[in-house]
C-alpha positions in Angstrom: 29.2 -57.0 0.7 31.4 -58.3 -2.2 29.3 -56.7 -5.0 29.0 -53.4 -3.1 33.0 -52.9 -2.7 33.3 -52.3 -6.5 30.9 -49.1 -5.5 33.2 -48.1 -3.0 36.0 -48.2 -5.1 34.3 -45.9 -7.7 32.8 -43.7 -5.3 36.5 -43.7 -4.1 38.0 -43.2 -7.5 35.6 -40.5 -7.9 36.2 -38.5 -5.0 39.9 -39.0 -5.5 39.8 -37.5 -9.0 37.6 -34.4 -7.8 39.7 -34.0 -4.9 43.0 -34.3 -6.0 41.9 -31.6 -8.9 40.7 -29.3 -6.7 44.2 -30.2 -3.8 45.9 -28.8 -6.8 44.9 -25.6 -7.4 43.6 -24.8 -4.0 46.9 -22.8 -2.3 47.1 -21.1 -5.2 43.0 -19.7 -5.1 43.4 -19.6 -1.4 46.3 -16.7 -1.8 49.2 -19.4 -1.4 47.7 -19.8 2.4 50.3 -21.8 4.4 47.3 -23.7 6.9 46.4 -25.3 3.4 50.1 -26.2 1.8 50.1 -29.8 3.7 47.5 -30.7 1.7 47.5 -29.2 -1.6 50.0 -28.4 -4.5 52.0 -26.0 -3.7 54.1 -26.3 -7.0 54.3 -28.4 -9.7 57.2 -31.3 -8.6 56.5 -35.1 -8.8 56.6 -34.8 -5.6 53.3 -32.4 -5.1 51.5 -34.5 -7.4 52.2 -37.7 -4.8 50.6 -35.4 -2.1 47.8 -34.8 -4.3 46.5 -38.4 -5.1 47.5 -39.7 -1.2 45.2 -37.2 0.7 42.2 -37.9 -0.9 42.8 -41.6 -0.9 44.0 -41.6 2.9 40.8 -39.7 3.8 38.3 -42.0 1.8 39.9 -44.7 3.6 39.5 -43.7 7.0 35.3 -42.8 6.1 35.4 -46.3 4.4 36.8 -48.0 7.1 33.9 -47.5 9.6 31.5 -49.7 7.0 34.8 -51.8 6.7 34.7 -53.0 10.3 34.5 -56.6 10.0 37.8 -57.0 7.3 40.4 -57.3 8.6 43.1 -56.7 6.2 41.3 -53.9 5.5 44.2 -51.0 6.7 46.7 -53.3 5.0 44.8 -53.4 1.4 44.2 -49.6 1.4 48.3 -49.4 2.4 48.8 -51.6 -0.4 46.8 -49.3 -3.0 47.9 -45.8 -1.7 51.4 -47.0 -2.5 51.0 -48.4 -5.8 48.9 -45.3 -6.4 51.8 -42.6 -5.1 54.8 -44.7 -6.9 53.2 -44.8 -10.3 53.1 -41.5 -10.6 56.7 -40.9 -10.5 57.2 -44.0 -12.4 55.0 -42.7 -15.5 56.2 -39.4 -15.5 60.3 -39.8 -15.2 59.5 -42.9 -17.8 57.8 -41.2 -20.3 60.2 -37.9 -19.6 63.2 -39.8 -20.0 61.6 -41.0 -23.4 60.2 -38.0 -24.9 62.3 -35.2 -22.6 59.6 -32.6 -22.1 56.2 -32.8 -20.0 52.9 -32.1 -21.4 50.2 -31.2 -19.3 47.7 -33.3 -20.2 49.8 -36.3 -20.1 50.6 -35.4 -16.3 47.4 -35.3 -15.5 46.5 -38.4 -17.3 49.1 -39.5 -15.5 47.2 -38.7 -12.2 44.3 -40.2 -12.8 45.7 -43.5 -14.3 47.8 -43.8 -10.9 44.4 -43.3 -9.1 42.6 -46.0 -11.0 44.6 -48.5 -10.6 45.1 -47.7 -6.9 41.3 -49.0 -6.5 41.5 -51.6 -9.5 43.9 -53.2 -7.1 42.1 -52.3 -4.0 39.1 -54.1 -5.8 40.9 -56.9 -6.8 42.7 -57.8 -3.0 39.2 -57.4 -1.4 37.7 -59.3 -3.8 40.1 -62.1 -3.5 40.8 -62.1 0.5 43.7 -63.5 0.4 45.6 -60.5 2.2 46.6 -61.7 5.3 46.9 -58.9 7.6 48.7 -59.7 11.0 49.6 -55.7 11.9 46.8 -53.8 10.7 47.8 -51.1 13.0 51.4 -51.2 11.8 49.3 -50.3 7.9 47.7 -47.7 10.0 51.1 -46.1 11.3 52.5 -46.4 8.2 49.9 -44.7 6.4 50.6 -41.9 9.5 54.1 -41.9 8.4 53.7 -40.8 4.8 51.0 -38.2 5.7 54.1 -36.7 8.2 56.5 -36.8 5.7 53.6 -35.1 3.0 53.4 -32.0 5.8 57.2 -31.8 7.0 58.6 -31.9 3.2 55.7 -28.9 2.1 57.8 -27.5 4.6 61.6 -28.9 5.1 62.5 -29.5 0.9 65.1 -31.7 0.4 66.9 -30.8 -2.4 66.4 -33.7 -4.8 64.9 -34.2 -8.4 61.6 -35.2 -7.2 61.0 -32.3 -5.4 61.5 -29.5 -7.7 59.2 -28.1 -9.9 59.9 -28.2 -13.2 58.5 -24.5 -13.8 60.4 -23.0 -11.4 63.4 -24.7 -10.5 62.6 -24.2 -6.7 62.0 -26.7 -3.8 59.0 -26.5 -1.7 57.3 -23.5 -1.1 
């Protein structure tokens, strides 16, 4: 099992990448439809991009956990990895904002998929290890449930804060 979780984690990175690119652009090629904004982009905010690496991850984790049966920190690694994943990104980008003041696209979206690597890096490396000790794996799992909620009800309810407004626009939400 230990040599075939580094596939998992690059089939994972993988479908994290591809997903998160195509989250990004799909409100807008779907004719901004609302059933779709919990999901994807729906501008371009720190905030959106968070959205865009945690569903993909959350998803791969909930098809990887049925092969993951017998871990049993296995809900409290993948918590673990979502959240490093969804804080770098606002780490790297108001870091290297701060520093240079203006936001090239390709460095956002390096920025993206550096987050997502080393989401699954350290995923790789606490499974590798087991040294997690998990003693409320459901409590990872409602967690997890928590920050999808607050994905969908902020695509809806903006709060009016830095991280939420897109830098284009100067709007909140949708």
């Amino acid at each position: 099992m230990r040599r075939s979780i580094g596939l998992w984690q690059m089939l994972g990175f993988g479908i994290t990448s591809l997903g998160g690119t195509l989250l990004h652009f799909l409100y807008e090629w779907l004719g901004d439809a609302i059933w779709v904004a919990p999901f994807s982009g729906v501008n371009e905010s720190t905030w959106e991009h968070m959205k865009l690496l945690f569903w993909p991850m959350f998803v791969f984790a909930i098809i990887q956990s049925f092969f993951f049966r017998e871990r049993e920190a296995f809900w409290c690694v993948k918590l673990r990895g979502i959240l490093l994943g969804i804080v770098t990104i606002p780490v790297l980008f108001y870091t290297y904002n701060g520093v240079i003041g203006k936001s090239p696209d390709w460095l956002n979206i390096t920025i993206f998929f550096i987050s997502a690597a080393l989401a699954y890096l350290y995923e790789t490396k606490l499974f590798n290890t087991d040294k997690v000790k998990c003693k409320h794996p459901k409590l990872a799992i409602a967690t997890l449930c928590l920050i999808a909620l607050l994905f969908v009800l902020f695509t809806f309810r903006t709060p009016e804060i830095g991280i939420f407004k897109d830098p284009l626009t100067g709007t909140y939400g949708i």
